[in-house]
C-alpha positions in Angstrom: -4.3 -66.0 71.6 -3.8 -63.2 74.1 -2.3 -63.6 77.1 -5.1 -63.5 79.5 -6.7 -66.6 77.2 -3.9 -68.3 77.5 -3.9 -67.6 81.3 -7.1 -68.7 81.2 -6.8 -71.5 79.1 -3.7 -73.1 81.6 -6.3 -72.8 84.5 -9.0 -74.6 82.8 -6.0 -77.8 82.5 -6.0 -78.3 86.1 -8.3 -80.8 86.4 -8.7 -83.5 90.2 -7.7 -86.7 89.0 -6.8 -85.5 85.0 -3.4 -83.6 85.5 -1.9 -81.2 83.1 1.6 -83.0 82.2 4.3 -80.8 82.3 7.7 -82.1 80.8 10.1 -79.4 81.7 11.7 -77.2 79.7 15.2 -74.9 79.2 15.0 -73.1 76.0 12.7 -72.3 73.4 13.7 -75.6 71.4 12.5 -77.7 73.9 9.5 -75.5 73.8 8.7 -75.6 70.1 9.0 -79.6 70.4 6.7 -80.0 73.3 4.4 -78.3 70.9 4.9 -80.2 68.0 4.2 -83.5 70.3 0.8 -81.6 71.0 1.5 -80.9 74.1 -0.7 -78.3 75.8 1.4 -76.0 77.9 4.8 -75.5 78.5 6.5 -74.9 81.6 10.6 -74.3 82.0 12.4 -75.9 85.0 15.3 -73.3 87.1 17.8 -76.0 87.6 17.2 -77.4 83.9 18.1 -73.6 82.4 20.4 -72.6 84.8 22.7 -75.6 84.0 21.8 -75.6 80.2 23.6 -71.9 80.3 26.6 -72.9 82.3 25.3 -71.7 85.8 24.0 -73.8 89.4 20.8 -73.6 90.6 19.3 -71.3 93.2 18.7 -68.3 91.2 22.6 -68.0 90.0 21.2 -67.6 86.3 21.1 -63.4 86.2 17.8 -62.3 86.3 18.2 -60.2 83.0 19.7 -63.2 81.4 16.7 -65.2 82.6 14.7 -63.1 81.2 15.9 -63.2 77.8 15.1 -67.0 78.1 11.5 -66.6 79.0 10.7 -64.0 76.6 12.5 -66.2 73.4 11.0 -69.2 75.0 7.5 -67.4 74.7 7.8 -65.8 71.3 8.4 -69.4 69.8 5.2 -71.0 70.9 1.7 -70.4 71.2 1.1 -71.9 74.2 0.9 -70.8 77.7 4.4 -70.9 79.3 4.4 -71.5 83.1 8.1 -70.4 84.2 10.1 -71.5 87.5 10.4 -68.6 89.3 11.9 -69.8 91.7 11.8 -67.4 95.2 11.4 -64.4 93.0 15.2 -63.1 92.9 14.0 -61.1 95.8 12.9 -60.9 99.6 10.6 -58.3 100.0 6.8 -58.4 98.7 7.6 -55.3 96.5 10.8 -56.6 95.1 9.3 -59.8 94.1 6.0 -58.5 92.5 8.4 -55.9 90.6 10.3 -59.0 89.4 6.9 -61.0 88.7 5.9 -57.8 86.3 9.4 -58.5 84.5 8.0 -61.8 83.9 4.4 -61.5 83.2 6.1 -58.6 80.2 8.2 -61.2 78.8 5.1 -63.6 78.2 4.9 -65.8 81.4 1.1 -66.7 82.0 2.1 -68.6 85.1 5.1 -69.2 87.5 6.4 -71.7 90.5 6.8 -69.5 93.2 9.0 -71.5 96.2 9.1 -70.5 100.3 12.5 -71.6 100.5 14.8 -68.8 101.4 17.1 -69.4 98.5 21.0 -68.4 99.1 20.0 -68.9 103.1 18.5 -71.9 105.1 15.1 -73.0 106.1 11.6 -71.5 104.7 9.9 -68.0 104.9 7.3 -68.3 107.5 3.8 -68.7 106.9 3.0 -65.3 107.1 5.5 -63.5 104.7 5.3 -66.0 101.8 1.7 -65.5 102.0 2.5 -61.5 102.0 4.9 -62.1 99.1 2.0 -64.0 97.1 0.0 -61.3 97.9 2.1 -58.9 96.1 2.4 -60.8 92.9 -0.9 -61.2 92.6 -1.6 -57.3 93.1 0.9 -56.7 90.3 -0.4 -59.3 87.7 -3.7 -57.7 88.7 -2.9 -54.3 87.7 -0.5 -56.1 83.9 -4.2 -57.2 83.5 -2.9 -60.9 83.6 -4.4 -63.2 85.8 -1.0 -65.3 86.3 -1.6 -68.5 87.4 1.0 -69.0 90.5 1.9 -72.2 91.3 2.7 -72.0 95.2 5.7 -74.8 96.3 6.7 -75.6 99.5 9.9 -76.5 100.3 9.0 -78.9 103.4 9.7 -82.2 102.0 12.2 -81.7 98.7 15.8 -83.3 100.0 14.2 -83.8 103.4 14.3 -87.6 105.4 11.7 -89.4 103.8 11.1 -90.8 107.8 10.1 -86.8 109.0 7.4 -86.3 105.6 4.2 -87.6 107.8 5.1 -85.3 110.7 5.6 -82.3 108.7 2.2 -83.0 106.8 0.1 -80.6 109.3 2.5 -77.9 108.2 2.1 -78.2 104.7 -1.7 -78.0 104.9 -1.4 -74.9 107.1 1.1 -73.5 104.2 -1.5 -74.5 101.2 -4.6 -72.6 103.7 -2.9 -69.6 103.8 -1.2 -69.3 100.5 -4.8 -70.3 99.2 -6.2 -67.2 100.9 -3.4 -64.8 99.7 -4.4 -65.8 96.0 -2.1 -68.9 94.8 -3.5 -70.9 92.3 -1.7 -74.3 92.8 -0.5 -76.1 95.4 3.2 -77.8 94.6 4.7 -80.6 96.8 8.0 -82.0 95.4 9.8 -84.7 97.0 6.2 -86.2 98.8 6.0 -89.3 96.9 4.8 -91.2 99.5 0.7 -91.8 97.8 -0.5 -92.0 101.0 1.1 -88.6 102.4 -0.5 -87.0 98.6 -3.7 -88.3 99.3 -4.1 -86.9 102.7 -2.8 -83.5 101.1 -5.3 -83.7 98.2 -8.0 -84.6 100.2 -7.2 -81.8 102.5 -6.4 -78.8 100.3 -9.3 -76.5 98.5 -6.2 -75.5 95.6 -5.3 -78.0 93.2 -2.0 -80.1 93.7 1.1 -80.4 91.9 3.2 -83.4 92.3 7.0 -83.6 90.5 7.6 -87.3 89.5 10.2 -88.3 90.9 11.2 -91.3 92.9 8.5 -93.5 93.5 6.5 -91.7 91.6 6.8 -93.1 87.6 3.6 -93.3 86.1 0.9 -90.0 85.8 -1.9 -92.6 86.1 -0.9 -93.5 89.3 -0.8 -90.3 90.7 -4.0 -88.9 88.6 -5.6 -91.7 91.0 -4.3 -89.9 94.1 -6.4 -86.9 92.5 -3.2 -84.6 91.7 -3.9 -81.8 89.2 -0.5 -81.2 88.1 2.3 -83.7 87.1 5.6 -82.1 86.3 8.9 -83.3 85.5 11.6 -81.0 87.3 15.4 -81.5 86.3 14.6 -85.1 84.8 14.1 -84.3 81.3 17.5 -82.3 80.6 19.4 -84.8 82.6 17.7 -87.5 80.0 18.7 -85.1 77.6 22.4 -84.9 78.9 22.9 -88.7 79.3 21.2 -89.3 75.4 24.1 -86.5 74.0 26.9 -88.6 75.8 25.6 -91.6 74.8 25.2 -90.8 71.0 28.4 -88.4 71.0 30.2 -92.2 72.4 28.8 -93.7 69.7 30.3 -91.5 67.3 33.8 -91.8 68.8 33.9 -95.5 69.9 
């Protein structure tokens, strides 16, 4: 399967009310299990291989090292592999979509893109995440891969639960615009209040990707809330982590 089918073919998951289940991902083990389980995609998670290497989150894994990763990861299965891009390793619109081709070479069909300003505080505006979108899209455009770019906004991850209703009319604004400048996907991690997803699903013309977290537990719950996407984030390593202590006490005791 080329690339662009399998481009294609993670698109064609995305379906209101049926979501594409993502169970996160750090290496290309984890990757050739998910497949075995018959799963249909895989998709890696930045804090899950940043900390299965030995490094924090927030783009501290090196970006050549990262790479590596991805393009093992997508060697070993034939599946499409959606990778946490996290903000790009870059600022500027040309230094992202630069970075973007770096991925889209080592296999990636499709990537989280995030409008925090990692290494600084508080979100990009409006207007220049939806420029930096812009630019990846123009690059996968002219790789001849029509990457499938999850767009995440930062608003409500690690934010007062208490502030997520106010900062709803925001959100919606962010999924208009990065709609417009080509995103694919519309990602909300840490809204797990149903009612807050429901407003957001009923608002937004992309499809929306919840993480399951929290409140949220079970994918038929929130495929009834009409969510596209369910992924998984950091909670399948950290399974992984407490399993390997466990069984290595075991062992021991």
């Amino acid at each position: 399967m080329s690339q662009a089918e399998k481009a294609s073919r993670f698109a064609d998951l995305h379906q209101k009310g049926n979501p594409v289940v993502l169970y996160n991902i750090w290496d290309a083990g984890g990757a050739q299990a998910l497949a075995k389980a018959g799963a249909p995609a895989v998709a890696t998670g930045s804090w899950s291989m940043a900390a299965a290497h030995g490094y924090g989150d927030g783009e501290a894994l090196p970006l050549d090292f990262f790479l590596n990763i991805v393009e093992r990861i997508c060697a070993s299965v034939d599946l499409p592999v959606t990778v946490d891009f996290e903000g790009g390793y870059a600022t500027e619109p040309a230094e992202v979509a630069q970075n973007a081709r770096k991925m889209i070479r080592a296999g990636a069909i499709g990537i989280n893109f995030e409008d925090r300003i990692v290494k600084g505080e508080g979100l990009h505006s409006i207007e220049a995440q939806a420029a930096r979108i812009r630019a990846i899209k123009a690059a996968a455009a002219d790789e001849g891969v029509p990457l499938f770019l999850n767009a995440r906004t930062d608003l409500f991850l690690g934010t007062d639960p208490s502030t997520h209703e106010s900062s709803l009319a925001e959100a919606q604004e962010r999924e208009a615009a990065y709609a417009e400048a080509g995103a694919d996907c519309f990602f909300i991690p840490g809204l797990t209040e149903t009612a807050l997803i429901s407003r957001v699903v009923d608002a937004a013309t992309l499809p929306v990707n919840v993480m399951m977290i929290g409140d949220l537990t079970s994918v038929k719950d929130v495929a009834a809330l009409g969510v596209s996407r369910a992924s998984f984030g950091p909670a399948p390593f950290i399974q992984f982590l407490a399993d390997f202590k466990k069984a290595y006490a075991g062992v021991v005791s």
